[in-house]
C-alpha positions as CSV (number, residue, x, y, z in Angstrom):
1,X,0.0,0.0,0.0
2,X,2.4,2.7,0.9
3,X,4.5,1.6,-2.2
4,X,1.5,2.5,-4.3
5,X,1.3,6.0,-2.2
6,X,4.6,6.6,-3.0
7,X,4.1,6.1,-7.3
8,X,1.1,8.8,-7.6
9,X,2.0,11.7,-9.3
10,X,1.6,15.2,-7.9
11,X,-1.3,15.7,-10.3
12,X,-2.8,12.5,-8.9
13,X,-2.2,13.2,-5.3
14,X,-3.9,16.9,-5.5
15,X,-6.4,14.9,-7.2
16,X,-7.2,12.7,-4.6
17,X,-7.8,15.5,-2.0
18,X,-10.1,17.1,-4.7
19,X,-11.8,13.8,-4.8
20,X,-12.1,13.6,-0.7
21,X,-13.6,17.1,-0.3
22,X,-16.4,16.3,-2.8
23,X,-17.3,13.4,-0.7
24,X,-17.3,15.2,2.0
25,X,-19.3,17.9,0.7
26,X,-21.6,15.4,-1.4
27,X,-22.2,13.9,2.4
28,X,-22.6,16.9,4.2
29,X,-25.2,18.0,1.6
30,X,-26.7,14.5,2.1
31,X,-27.0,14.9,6.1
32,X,-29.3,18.4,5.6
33,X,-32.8,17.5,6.7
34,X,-35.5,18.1,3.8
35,X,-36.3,21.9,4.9
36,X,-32.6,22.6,5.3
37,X,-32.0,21.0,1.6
38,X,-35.3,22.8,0.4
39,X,-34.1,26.4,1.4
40,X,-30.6,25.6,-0.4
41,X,-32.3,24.2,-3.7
42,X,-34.3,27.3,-3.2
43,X,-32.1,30.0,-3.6
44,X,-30.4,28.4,-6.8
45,X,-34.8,27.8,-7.9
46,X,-35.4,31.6,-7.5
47,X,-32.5,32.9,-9.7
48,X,-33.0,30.4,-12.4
49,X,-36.7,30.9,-11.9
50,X,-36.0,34.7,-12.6
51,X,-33.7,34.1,-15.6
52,X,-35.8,32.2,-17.2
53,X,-39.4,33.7,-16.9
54,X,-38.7,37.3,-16.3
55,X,-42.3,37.6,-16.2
56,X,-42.8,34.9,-13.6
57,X,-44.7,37.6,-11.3
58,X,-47.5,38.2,-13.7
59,X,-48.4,34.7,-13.9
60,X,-51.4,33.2,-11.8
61,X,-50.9,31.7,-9.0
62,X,-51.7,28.4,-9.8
63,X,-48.8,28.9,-12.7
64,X,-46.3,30.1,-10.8
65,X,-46.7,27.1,-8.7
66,X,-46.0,24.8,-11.2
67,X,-43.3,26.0,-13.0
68,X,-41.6,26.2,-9.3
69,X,-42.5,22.9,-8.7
70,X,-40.9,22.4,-12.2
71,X,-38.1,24.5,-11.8
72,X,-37.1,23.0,-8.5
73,X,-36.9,19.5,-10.0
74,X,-34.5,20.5,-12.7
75,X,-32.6,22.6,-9.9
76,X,-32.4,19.8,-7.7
77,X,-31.4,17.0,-10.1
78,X,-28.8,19.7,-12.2
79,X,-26.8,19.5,-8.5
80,X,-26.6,16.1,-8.6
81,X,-25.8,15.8,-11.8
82,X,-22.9,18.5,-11.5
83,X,-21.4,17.8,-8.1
84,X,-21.3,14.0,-9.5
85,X,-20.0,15.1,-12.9
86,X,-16.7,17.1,-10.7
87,X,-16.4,13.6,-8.6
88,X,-16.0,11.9,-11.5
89,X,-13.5,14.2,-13.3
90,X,-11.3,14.1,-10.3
91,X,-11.9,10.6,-9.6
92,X,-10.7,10.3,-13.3
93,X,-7.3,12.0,-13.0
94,X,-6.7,10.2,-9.6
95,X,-6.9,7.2,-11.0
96,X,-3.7,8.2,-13.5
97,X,-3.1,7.5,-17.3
98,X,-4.9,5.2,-19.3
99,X,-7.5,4.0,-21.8
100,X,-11.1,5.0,-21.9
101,X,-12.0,1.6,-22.1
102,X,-10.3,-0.3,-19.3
103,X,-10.3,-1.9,-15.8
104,X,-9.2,1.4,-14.1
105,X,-11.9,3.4,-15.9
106,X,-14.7,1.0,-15.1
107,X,-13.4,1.6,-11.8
108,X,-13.7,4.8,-11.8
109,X,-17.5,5.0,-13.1
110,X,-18.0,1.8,-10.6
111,X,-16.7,3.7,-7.5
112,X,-19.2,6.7,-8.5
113,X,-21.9,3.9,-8.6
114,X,-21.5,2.8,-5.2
115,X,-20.6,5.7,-3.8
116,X,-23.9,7.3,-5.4
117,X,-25.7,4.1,-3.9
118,X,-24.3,4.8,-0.5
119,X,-24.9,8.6,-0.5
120,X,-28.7,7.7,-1.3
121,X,-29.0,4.8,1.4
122,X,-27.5,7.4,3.7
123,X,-30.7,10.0,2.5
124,X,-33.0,7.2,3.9
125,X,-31.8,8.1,7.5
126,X,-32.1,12.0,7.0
127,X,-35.7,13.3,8.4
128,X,-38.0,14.3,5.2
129,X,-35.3,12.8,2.7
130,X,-35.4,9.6,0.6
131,X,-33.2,6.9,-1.3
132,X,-34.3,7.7,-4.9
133,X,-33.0,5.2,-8.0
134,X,-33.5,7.6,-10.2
135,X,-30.9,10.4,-8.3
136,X,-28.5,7.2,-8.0
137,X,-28.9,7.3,-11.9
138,X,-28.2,10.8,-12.6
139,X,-25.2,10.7,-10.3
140,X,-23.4,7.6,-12.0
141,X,-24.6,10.0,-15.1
142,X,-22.2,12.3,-13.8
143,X,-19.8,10.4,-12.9
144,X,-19.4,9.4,-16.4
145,X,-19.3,12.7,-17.9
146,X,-16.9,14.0,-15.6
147,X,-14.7,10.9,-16.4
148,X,-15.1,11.6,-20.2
149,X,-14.4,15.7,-19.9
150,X,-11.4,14.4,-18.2
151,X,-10.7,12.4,-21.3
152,X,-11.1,15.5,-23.3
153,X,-9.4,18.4,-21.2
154,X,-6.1,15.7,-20.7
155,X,-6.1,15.2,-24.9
156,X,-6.1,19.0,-25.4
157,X,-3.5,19.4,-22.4
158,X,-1.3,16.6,-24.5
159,X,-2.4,18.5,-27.9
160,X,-0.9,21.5,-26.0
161,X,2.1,20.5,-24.7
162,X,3.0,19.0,-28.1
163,X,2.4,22.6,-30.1
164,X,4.2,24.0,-27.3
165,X,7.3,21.5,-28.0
166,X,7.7,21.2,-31.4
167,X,8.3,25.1,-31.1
């Protein structure tokens, strides 16, 4: 074990704190009773709510209720979906240099998997929260998207450093 410590890069071991705080912060966020969540999910519902339907206050009541309701659903999953996609991207460049399609980056979309699995059992034990497939889903989602930008930004970092070498 401390052998393998010792091989990781500096890229891989800034990485690997990345990877821990998001966790932690993907936990933390987790642990918020449902009001507490709400009020957070809120504030990011009333700007998007006001970028998008600038003339939200003129609408019936019964309207502006369900494009809230509406609104908050995309809000909500659109945080999962992005805190998972930055997991996944560092999670990708922790795991170091390889192929898309290998062992170490199934492992990579398989640790977002469970972790996404655990994150949601743990939401069953949280007062007014639940353990939702379909957020497990959208998690892995991201997970797999930040894996593939990862992909993308170290080919155009290689692309880069090439340019800037045959100079």
């Amino acid at each position: 074990m401390a052998a393998n410590i010792k091989r990781l890069s500096k890229i891989q071991s800034f990485f690997i704190i990345l990877t821990i705080a998001l966790m932690v912060s993907i936990f933390l966020l987790s642990a918020q009773d449902a009001d507490t969540s709400s009020n957070t999910s809120g504030t990011l519902t009333r700007i998007f709510v006001k970028l998008f339907f600038r003339d939200y206050d003129s609408f019936s009541p019964e309207r502006q209720a369900e494009l809230w309701g509406t609104a908050s659903f995309i809000v909500r999953k659109l945080a999962h979906f992005s805190i998972y996609t930055a997991l996944g991207f560092c999670a990708s460049f922790t795991a170091g240099k390889r192929k898309l399609f290998s062992k170490k980056s199934l492992m990579v979309v398989l640790f977002g998997f469970f972790y996404a699995l655990s994150d949601e059992v743990h939401q069953q034990f949280v007062k007014g929260r639940s353990c939702e497939f379909r957020d497990m889903m959208i998690d892995t989602g991201g997970v797999l998207t930040g894996m593939l930008i990862s992909f993308a930004a170290a080919g155009l970092i290689a692309l880069a450093l090439k340019k800037r070498n045959d100079k």
